[in-house]
C-alpha positions in Angstrom: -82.5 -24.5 68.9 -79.5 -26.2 67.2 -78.5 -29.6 67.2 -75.0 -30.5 65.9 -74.3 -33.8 64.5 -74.3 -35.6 61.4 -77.7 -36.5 60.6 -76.5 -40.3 59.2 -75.2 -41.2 62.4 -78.0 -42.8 64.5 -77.1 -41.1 67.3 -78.1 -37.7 66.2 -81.7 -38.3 65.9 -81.7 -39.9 69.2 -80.0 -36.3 70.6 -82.3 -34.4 68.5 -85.1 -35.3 69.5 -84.1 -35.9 73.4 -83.5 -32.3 73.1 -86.7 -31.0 71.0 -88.4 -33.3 73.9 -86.4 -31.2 76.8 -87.1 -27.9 75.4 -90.2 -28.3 74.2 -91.9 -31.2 75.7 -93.5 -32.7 72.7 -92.7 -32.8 68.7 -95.7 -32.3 66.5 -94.1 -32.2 63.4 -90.9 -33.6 62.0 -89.6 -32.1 58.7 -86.9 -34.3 57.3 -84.8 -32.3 55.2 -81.3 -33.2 55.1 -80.3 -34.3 51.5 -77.5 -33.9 48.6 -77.5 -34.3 45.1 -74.5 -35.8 43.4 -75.9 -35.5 39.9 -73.3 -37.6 37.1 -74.0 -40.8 34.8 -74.0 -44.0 36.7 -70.8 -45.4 35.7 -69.2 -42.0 37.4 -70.6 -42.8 40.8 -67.9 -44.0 43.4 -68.6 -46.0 46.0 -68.0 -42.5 48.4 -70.6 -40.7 46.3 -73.1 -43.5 46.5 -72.0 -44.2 50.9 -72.4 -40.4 51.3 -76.0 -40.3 49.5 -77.1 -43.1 51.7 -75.8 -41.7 54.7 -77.3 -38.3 54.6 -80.4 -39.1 52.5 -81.6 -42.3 53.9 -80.1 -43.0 57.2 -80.8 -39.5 58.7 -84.8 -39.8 57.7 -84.7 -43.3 58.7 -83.3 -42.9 62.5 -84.5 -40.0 63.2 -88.0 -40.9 62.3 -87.7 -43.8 64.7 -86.9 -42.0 67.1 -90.0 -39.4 66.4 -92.7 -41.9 65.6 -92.9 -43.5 69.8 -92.7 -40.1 70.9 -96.2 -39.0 68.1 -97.7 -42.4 69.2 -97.6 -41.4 73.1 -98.7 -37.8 72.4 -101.8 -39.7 69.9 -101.0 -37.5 67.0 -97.9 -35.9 64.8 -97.1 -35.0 61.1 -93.9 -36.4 59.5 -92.5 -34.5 56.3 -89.9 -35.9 53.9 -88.2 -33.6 51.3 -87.8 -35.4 48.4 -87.3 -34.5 44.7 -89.4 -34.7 41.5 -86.5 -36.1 40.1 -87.3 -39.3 42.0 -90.4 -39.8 39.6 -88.6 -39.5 36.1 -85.9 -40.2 34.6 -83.8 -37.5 32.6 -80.7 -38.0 30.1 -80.2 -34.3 30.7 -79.4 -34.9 34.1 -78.6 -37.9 35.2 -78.9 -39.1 38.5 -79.2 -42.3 39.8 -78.5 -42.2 43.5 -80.9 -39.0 43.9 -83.3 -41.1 42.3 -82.9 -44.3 44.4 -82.7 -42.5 47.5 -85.5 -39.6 47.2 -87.5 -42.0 45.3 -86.9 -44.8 48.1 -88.3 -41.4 50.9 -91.3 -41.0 48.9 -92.5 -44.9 48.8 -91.3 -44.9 52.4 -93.4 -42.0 52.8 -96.7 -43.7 51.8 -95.8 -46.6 53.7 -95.6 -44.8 57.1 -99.1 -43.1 56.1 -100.8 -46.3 55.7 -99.0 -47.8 59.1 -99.9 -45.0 61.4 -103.0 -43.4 59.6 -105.5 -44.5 62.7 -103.0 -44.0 65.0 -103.0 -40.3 64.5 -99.8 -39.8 62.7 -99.5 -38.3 59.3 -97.1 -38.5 57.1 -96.3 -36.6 53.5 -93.9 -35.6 51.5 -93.2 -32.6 49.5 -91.0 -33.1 46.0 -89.4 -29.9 44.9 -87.7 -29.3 41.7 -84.7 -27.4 41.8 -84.4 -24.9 44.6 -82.0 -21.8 45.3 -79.7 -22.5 48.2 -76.5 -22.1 49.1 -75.5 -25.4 47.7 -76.3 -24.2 43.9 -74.0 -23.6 41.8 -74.8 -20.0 40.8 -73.0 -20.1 37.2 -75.9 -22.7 36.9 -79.3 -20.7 37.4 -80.3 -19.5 33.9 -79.8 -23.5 32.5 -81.5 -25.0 35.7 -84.6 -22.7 35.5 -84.9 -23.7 32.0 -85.9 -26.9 33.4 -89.0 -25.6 34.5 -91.7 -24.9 32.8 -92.5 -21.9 34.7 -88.8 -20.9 33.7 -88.0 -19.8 37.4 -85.9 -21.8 40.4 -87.7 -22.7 43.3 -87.5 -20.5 46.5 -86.6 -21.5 49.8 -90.0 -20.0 50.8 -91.9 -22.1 48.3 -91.2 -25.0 50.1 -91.9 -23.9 53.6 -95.3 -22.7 52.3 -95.9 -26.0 51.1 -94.8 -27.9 54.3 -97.4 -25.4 56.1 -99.8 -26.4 53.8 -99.5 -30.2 54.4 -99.3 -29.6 58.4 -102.7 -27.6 58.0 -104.4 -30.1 55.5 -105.8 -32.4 58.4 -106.9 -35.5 56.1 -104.0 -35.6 53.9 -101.5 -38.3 54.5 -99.5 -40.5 52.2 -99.5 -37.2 49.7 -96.5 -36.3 47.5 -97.1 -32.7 46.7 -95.1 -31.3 43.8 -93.3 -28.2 44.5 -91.8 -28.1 40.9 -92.8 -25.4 38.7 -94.3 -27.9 36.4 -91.5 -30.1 35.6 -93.5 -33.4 36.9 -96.7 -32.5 34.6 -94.7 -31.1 32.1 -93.2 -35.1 31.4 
């Protein structure tokens, strides 16, 4: 099922998840992964860049997650996922990027804030930090020197991080977790 909209604009999570509701008739997991990266030093940032990251980083987790968590609370149970980034727990002069950092970082404290709310009320909620990942969005002239920022020397596959979502929606007494999809870059700081 598709649901078009812009994931900043309140409205969508409210249509989202009427429609999940509709088809469906109850959401058990909610896997926020809408996000950009605008990587450049600090002083580069324009206001756009920095409304943009908000927009699609923050505001789509936050409304649509409000509109989610009533919905878990009535069924007495649900799993929220954030994607975030690993970036969002160091700081690199090789690639600089602020916003990424205030936003995925802001997801992951967010994160462990909604676990500790909702942990008796039968509502996870985790996160799950990749490094960088092959998409569509790379920049393919890009690979060899963004692999190199592994340690394991590879990108991260779009599969990696499903298989870790999977994992966090079967790990029953896990909430509040920030598992590191990363290929080592967060233990290799």
């Amino acid at each position: 099922m598709t649901v078009a909209g812009d994931i900043g604009d309140p409205e969508t999570g409210a249509r989202l998840v009427a429609a999940a509701l509709d088809k469906f008739g109850r959401i058990d997991t909610l896997v926020n992964n809408a996000g950009i990266f605008i990587g450049k030093p600090f002083t580069e940032y324009t206001e756009e860049d920095y409304r943009l990251k908000i927009k699609t980083n923050l505001d789509g987790f936050f409304f649509t997650t409000r509109q989610v968590i009533p919905v878990m609370l009535d069924q007495g149970s649900g799993h929220v996922v954030q994607i975030t980034a690993s970036t969002a727990e160091f700081a690199s002069s090789r690639s600089p990027a602020l916003i990424a950092m205030l936003t995925k970082g802001g997801m992951n404290s967010a994160t462990k804030s909604l676990a500790i709310e909702y942990a008796t009320r039968g509502i996870r909620v985790n996160a799950v930090a990749p490094g960088v990942i092959r998409t569509p969005m790379l920049d393919l002239e890009a690979v060899e020197k963004l692999a190199a920022f592994h340690p394991m020397n590879r990108l991260a596959e779009i599969e990696d991080i499903v298989r870790a979502v999977l994992y966090l929606e079967d790990a029953a007494f896990s909430t509040g977790e920030i598992l590191h999809v990363d290929g080592g870059l967060i233990a290799g700081r």
